[in-house]
N, CA, C and O atoms as a printed pandas DataFrame, in Angstrom:
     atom_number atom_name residue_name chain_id  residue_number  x_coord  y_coord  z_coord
0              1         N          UNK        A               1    0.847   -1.167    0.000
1              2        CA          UNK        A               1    0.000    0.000    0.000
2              3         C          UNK        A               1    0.895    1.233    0.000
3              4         O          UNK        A               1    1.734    1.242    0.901
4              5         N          UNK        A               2    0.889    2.023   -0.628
5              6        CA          UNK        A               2    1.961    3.335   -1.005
6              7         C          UNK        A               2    0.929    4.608   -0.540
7              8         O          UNK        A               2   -0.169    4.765   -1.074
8              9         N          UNK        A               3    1.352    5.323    0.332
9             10        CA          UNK        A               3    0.368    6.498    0.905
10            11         C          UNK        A               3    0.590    7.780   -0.032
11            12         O          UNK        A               3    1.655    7.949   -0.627
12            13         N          UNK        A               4   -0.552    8.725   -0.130
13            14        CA          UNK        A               4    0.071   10.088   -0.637
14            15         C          UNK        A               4    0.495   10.406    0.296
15            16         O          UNK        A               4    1.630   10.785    0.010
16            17         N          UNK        A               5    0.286   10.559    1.659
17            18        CA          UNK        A               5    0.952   11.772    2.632
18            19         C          UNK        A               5    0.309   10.553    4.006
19            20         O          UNK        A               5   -0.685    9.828    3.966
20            21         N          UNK        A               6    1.427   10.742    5.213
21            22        CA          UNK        A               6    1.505   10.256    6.547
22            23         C          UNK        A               6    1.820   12.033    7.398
23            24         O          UNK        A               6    2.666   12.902    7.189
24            25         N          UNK        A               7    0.745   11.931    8.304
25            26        CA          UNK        A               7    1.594   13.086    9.348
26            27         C          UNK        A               7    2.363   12.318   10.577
27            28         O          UNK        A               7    1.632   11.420   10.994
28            29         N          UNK        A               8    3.109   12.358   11.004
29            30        CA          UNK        A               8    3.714   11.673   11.892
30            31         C          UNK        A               8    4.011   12.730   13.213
31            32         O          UNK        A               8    4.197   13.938   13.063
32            33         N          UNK        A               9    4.014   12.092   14.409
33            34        CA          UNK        A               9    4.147   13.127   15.485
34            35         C          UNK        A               9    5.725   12.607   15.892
35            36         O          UNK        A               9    6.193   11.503   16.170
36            37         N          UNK        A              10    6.329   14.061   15.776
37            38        CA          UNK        A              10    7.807   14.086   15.780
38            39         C          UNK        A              10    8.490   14.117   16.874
39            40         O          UNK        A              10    9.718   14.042   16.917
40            41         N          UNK        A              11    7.220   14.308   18.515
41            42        CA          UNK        A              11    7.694   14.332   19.967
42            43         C          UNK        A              11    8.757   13.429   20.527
43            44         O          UNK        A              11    9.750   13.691   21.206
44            45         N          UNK        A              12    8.056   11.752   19.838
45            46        CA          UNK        A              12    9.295   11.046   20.722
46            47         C          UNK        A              12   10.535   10.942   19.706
47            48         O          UNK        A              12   11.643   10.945   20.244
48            49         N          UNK        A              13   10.495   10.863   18.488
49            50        CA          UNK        A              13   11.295   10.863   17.395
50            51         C          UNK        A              13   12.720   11.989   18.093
51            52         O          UNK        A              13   13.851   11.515   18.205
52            53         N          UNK        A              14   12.467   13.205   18.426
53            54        CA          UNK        A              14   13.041   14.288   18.229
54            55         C          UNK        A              14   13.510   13.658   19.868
55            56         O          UNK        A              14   14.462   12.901   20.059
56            57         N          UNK        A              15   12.873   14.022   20.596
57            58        CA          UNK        A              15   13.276   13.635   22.099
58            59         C          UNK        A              15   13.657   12.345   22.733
59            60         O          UNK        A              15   14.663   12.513   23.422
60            61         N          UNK        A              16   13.254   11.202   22.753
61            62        CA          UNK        A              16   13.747    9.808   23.088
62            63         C          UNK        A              16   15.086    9.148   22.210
63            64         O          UNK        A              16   15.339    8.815   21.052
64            65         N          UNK        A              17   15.640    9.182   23.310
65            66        CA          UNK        A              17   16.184    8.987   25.015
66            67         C          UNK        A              17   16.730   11.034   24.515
67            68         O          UNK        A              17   16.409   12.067   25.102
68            69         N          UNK        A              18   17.413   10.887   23.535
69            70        CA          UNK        A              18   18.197   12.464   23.125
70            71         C          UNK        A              18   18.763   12.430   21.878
71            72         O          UNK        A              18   19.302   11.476   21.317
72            73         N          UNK        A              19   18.587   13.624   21.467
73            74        CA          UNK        A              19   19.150   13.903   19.824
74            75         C          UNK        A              19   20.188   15.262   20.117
75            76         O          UNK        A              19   19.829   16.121   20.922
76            77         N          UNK        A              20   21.123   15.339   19.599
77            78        CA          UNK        A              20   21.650   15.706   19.170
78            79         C          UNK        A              20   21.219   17.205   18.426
79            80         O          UNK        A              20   20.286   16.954   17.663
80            81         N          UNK        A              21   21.522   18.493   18.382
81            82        CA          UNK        A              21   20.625   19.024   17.896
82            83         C          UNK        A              21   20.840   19.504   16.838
83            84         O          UNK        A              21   19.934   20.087   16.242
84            85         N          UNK        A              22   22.455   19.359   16.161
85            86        CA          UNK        A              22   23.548   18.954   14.919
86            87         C          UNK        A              22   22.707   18.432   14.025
87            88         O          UNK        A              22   22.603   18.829   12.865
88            89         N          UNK        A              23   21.827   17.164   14.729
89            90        CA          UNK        A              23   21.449   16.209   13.807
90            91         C          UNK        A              23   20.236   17.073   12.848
91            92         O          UNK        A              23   19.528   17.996   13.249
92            93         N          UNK        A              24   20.257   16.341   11.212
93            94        CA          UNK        A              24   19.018   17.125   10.901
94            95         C          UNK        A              24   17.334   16.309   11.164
95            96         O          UNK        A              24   17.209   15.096   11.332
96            97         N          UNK        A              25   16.584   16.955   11.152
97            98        CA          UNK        A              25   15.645   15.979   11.573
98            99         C          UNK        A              25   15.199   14.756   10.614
99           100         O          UNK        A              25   14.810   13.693   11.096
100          101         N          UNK        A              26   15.300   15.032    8.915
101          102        CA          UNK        A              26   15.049   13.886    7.872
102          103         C          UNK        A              26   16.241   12.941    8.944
103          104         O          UNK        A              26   15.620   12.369    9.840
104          105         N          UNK        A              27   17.547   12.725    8.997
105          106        CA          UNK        A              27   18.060   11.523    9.325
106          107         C          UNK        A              27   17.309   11.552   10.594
107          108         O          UNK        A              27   16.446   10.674   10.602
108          109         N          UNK        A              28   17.342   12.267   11.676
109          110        CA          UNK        A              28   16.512   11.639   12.928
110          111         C          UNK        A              28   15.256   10.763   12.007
111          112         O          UNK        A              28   15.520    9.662   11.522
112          113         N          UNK        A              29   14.442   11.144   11.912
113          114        CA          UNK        A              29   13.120   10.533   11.274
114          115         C          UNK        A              29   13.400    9.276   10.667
115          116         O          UNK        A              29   12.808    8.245   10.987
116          117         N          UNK        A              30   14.339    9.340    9.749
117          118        CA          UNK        A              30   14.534    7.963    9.042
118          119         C          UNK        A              30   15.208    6.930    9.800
119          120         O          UNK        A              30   15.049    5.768    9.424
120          121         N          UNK        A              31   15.956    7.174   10.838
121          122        CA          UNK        A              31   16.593    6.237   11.792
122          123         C          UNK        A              31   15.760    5.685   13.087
123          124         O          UNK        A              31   16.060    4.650   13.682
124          125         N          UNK        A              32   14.444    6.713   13.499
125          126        CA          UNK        A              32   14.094    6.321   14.721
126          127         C          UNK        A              32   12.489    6.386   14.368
127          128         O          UNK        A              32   11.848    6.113   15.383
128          129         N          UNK        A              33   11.838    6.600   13.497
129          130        CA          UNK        A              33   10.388    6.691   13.093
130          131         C          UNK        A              33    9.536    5.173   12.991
131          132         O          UNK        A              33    9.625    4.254   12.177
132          133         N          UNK        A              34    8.615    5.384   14.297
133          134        CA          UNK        A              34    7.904    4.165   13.989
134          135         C          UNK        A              34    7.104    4.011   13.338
135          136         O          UNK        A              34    7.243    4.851   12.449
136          137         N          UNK        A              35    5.732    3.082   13.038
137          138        CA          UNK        A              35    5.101    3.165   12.567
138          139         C          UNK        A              35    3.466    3.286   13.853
139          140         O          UNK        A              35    2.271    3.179   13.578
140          141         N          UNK        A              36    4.172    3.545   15.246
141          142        CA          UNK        A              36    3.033    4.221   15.864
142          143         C          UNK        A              36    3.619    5.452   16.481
143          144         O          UNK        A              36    3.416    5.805   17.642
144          145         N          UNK        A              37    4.486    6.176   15.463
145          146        CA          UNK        A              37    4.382    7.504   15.223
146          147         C          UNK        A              37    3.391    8.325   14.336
147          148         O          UNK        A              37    2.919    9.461   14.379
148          149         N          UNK        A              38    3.255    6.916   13.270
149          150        CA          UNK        A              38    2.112    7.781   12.383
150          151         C          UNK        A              38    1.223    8.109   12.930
151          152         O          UNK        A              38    0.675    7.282   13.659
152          153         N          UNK        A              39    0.736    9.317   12.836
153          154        CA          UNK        A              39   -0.702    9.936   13.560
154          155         C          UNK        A              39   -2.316   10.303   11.919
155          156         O          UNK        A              39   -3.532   10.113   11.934
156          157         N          UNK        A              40   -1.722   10.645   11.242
157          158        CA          UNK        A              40   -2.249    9.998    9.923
158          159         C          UNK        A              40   -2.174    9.910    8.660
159          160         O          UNK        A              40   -1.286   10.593    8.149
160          161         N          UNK        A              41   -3.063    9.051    7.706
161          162        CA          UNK        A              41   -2.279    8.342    6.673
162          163         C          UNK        A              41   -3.395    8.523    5.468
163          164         O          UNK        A              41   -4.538    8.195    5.783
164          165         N          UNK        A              42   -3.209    8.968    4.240
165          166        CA          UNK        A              42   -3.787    9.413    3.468
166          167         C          UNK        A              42   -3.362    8.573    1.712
167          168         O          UNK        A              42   -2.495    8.649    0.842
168          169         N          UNK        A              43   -4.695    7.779    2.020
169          170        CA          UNK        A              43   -4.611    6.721    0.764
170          171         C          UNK        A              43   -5.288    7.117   -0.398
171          172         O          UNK        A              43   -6.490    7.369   -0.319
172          173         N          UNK        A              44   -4.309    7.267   -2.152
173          174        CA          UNK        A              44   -5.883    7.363   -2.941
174          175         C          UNK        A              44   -6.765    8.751   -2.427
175          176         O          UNK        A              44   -7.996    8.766   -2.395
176          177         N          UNK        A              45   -5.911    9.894   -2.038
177          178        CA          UNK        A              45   -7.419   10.525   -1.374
178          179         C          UNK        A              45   -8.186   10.550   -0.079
179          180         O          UNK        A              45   -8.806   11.477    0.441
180          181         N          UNK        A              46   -7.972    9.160    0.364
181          182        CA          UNK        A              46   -8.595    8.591    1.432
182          183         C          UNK        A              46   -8.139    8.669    2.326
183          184         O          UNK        A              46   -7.058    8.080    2.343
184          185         N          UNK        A              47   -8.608    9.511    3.916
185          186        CA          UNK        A              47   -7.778    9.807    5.318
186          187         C          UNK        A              47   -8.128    7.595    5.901
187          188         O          UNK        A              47   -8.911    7.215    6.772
188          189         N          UNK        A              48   -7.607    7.082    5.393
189          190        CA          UNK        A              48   -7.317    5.268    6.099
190          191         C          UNK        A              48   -7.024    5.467    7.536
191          192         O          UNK        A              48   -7.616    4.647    8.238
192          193         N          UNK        A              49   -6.149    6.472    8.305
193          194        CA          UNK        A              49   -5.971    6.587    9.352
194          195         C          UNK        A              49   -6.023    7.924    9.968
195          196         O          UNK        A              49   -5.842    8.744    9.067
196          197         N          UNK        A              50   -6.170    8.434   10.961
197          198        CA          UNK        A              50   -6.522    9.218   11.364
198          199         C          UNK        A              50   -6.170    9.392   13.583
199          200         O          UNK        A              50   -6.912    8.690   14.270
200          201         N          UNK        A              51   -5.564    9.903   14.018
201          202        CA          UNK        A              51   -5.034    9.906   14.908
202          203         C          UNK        A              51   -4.398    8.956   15.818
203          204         O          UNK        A              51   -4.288    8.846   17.039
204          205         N          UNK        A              52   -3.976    8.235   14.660
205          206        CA          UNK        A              52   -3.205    6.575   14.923
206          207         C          UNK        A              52   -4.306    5.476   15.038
207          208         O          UNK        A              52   -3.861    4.464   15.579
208          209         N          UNK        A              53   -5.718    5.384   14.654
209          210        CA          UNK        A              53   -6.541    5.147   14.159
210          211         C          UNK        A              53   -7.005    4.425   13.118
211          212         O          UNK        A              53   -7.158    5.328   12.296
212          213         N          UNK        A              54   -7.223    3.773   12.761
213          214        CA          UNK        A              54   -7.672    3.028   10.998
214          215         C          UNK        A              54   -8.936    3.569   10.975
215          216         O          UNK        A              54   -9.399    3.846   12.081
216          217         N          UNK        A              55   -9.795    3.852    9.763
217          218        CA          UNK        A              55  -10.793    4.809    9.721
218          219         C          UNK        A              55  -11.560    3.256    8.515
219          220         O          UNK        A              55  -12.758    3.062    8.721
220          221         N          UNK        A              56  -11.140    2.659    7.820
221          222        CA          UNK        A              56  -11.187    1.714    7.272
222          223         C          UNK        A              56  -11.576    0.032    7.365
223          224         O          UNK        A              56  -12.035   -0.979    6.832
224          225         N          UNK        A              57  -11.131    0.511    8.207
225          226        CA          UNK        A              57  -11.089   -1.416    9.041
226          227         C          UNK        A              57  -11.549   -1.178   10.211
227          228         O          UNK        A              57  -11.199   -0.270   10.964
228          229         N          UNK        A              58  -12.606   -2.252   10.449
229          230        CA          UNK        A              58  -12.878   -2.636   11.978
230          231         C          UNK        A              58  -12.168   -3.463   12.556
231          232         O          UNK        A              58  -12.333   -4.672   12.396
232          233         N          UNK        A              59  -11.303   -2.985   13.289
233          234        CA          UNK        A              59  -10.676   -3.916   13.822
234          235         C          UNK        A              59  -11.167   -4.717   14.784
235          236         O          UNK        A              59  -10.665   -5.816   15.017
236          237         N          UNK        A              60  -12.475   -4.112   15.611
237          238        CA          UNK        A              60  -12.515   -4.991   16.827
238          239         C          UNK        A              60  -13.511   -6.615   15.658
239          240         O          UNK        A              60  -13.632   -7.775   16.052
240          241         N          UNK        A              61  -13.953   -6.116   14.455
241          242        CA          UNK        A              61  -14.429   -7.626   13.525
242          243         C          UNK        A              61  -13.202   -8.194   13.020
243          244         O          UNK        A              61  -13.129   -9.420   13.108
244          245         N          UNK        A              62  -12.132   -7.529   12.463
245          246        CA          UNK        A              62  -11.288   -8.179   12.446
246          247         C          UNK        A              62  -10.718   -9.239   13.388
247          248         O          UNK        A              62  -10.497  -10.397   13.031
248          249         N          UNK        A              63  -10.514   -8.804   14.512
249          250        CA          UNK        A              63  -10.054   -9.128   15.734
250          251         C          UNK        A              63  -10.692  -10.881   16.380
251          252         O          UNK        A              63  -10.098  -11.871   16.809
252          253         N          UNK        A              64  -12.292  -10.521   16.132
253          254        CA          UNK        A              64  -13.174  -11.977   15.910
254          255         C          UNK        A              64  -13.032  -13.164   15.491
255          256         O          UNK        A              64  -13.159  -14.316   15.906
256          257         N          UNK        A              65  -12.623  -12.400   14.207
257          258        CA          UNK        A              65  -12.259  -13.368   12.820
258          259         C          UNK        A              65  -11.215  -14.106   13.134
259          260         O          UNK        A              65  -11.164  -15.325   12.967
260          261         N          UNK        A              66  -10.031  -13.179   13.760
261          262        CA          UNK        A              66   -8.625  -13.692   14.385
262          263         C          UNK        A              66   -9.129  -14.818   15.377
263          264         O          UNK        A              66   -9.041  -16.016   15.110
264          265         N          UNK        A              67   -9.558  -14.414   16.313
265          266        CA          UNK        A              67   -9.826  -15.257   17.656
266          267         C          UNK        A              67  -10.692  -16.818   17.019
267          268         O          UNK        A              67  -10.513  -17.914   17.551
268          269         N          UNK        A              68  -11.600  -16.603   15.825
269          270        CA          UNK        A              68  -12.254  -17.605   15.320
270          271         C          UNK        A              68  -11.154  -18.457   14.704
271          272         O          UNK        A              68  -10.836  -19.539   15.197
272          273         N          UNK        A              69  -10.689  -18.046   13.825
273          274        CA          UNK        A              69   -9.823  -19.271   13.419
274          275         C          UNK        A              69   -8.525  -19.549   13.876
275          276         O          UNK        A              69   -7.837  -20.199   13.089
276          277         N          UNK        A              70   -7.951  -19.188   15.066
277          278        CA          UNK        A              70   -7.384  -19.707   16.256
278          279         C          UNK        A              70   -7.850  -20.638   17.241
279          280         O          UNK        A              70   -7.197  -21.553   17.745
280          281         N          UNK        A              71   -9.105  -20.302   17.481
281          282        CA          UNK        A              71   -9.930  -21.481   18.069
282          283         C          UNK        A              71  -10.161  -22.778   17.420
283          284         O          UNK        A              71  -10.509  -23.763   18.071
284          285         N          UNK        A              72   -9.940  -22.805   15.918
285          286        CA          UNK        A              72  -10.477  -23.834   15.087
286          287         C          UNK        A              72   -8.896  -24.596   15.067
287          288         O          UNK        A              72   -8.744  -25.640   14.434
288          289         N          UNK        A              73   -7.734  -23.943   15.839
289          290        CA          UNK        A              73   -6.528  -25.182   15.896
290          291         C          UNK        A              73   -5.744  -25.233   14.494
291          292         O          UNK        A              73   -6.167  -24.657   13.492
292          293         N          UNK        A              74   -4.731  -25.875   14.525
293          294        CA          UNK        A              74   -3.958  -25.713   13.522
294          295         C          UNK        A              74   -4.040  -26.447   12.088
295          296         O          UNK        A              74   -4.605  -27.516   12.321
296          297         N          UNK        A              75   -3.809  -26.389   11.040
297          298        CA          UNK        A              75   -4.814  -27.252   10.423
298          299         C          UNK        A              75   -3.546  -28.859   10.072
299          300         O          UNK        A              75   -2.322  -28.856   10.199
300          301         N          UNK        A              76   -4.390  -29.949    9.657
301          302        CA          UNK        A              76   -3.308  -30.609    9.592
302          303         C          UNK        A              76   -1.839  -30.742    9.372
303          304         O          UNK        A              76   -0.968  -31.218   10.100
304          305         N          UNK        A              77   -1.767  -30.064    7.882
305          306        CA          UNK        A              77   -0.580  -29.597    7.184
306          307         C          UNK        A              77    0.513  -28.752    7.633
307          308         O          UNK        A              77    1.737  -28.852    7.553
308          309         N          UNK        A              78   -0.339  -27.826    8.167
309          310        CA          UNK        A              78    0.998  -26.807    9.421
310          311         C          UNK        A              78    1.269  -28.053   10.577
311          312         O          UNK        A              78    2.429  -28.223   10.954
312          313         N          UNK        A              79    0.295  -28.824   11.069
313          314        CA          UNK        A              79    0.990  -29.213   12.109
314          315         C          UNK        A              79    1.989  -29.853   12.046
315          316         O          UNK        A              79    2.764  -29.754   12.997
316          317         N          UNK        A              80    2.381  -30.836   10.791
317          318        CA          UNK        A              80    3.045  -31.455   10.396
318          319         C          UNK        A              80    4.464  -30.826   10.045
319          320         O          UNK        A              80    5.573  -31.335   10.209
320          321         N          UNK        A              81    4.052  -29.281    9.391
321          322        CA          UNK        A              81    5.270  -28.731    9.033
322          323         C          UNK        A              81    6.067  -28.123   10.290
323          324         O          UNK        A              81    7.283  -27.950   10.202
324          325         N          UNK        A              82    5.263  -27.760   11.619
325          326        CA          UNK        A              82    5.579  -27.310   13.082
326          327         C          UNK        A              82    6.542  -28.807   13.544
327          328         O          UNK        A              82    7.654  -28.518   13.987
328          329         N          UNK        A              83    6.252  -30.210   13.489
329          330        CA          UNK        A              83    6.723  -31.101   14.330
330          331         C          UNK        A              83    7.394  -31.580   13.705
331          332         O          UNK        A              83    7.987  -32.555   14.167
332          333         N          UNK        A              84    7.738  -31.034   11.937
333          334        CA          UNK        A              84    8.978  -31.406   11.251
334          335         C          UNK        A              84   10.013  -30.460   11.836
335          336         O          UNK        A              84   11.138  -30.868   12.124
336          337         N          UNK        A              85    9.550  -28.897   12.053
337          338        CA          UNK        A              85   10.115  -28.207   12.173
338          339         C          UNK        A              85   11.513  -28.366   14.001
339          340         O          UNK        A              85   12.642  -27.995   14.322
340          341         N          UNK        A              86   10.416  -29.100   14.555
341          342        CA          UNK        A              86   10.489  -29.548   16.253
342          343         C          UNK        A              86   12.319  -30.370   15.919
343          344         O          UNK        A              86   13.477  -30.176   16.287
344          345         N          UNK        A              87   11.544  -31.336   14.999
345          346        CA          UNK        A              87   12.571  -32.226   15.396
346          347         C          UNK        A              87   14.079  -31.924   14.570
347          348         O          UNK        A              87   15.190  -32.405   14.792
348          349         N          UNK        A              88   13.679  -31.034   13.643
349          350        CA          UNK        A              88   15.336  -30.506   13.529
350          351         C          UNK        A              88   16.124  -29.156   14.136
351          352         O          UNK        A              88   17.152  -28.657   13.679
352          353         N          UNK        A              89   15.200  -28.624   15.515
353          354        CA          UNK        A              89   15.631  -27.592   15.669
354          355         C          UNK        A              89   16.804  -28.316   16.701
355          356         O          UNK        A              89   17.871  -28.196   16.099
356          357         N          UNK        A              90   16.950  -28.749   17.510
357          358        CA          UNK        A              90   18.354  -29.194   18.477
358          359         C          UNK        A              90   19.460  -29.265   17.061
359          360         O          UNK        A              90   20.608  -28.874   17.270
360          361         N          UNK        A              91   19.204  -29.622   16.039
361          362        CA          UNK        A              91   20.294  -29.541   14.765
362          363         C          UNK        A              91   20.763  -28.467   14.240
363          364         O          UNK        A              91   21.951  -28.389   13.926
364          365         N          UNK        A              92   19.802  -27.358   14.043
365          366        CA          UNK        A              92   20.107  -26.200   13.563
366          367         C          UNK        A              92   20.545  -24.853   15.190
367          368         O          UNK        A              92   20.852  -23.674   15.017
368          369         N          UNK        A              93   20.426  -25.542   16.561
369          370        CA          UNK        A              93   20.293  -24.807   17.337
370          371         C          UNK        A              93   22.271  -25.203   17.645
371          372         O          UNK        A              93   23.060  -24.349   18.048
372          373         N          UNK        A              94   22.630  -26.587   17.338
373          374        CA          UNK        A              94   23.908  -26.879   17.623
374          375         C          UNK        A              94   24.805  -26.333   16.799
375          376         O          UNK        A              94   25.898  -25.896   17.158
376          377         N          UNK        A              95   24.239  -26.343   15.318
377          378        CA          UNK        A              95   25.013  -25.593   13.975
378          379         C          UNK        A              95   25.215  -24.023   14.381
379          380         O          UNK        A              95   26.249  -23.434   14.064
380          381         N          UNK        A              96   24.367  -23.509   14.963
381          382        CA          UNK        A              96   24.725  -22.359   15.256
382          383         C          UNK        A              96   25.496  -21.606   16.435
383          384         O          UNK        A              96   26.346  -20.715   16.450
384          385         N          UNK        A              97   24.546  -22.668   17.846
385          386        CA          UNK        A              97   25.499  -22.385   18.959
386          387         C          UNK        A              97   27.107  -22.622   18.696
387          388         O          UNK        A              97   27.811  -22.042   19.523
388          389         N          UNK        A              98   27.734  -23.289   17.802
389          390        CA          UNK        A              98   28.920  -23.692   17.547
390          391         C          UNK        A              98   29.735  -22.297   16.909
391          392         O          UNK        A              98   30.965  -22.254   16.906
392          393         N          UNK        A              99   28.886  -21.165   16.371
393          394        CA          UNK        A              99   29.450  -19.708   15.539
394          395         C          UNK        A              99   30.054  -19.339   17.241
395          396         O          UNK        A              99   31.253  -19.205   17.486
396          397         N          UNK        A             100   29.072  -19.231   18.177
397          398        CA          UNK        A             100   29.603  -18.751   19.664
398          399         C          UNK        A             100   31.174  -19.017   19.975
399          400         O          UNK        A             100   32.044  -18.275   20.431
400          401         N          UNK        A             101   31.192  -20.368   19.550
401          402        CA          UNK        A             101   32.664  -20.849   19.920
402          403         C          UNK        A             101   33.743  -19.413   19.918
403          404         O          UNK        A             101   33.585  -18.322   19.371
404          405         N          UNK        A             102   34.981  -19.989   20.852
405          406        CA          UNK        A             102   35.862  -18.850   20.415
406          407         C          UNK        A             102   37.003  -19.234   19.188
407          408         O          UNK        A             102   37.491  -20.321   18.878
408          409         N          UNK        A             103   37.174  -18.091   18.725
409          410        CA          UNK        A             103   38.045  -18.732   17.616
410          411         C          UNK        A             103   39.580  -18.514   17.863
411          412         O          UNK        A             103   39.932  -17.658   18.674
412          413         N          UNK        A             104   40.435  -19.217   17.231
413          414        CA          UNK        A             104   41.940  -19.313   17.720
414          415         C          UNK        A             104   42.149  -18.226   16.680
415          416         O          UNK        A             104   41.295  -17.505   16.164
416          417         N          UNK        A             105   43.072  -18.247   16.539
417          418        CA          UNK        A             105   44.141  -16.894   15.587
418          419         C          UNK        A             105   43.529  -15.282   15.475
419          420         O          UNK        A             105   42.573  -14.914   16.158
420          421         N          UNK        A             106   43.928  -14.783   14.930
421          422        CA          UNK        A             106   43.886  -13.258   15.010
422          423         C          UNK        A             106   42.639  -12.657   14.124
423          424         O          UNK        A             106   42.759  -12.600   12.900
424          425         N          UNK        A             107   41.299  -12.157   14.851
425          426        CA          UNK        A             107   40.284  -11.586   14.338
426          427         C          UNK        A             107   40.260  -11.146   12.815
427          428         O          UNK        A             107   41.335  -10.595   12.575
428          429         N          UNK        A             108   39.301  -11.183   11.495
429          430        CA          UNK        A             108   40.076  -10.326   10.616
430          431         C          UNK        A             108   39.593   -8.915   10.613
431          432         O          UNK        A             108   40.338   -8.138   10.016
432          433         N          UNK        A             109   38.482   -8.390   11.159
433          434        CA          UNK        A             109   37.654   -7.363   11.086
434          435         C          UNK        A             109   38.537   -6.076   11.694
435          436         O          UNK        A             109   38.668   -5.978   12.914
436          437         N          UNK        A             110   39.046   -5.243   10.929
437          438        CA          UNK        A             110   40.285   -4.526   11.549
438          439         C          UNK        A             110   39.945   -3.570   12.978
439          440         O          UNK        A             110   40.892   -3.165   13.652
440          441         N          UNK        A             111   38.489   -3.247   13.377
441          442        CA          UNK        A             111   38.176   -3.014   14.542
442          443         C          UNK        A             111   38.694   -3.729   15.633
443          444         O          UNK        A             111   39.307   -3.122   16.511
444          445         N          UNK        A             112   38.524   -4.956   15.689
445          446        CA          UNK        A             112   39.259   -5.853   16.187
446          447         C          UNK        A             112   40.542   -6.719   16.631
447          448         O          UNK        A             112   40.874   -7.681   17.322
448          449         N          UNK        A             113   41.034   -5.731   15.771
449          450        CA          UNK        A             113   42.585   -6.952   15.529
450          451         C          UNK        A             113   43.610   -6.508   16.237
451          452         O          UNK        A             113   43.666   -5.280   16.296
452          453         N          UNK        A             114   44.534   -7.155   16.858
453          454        CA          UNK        A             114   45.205   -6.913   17.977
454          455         C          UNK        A             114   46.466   -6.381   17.809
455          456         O          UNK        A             114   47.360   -6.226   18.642
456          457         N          UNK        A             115   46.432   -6.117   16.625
457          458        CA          UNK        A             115   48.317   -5.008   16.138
458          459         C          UNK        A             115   47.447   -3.569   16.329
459          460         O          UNK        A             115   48.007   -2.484   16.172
């Protein structure tokens, strides 16, 4: 979905934890901007959101719908792909805990390296 225009509230952006005041605000914004900064969002024309809001969607029917087919359990096929998934994770959890290891000889990342 591509918006014409988002207003975004720039309070915690600009202030949390601290900025710099060097900095310009486009890089603040692009480094620390959430997406429940947007305050609102303008689709097609259409205000879709509106004081962090969806103006579009019901969410609390959405929300139903969610809870309904969560209740209805997983369906065969995922479960199968979940308890394939089960039994190779101690494999892929050892392949990786093993990167932790320490390594012998001299780092190559020149931040690092001990000359």
């Amino acid at each position: 979905m591509k918006a014409d225009m988002i207003l975004v509230d720039l309070e915690r952006i600009l202030r949390d934890p601290w900025l710099d005041e060097d900095l310009p605000i486009a890089e603040a914004f692009i480094h620390r901007a959430l997406g429940q900064d947007v305050r609102t969002a303008i689709v097609g024309g259409r205000v879709v959101m509106e004081d962090g809001r969806m103006t579009t969607l019901d969410v609390d029917a959405l929300y139903r719908e969610i809870r309904k087919a969560g209740a209805r359990g997983i369906p065969p096929r995922q479960r199968g792909h979940a308890e394939m998934l089960q039994r190779l994770k101690p494999h892929y959890q050892a392949w990786y805990n093993a990167w932790l290891a320490p390594e012998e000889g001299e780092p190559f990342y020149v931040l690092n390296r001990r000359r």
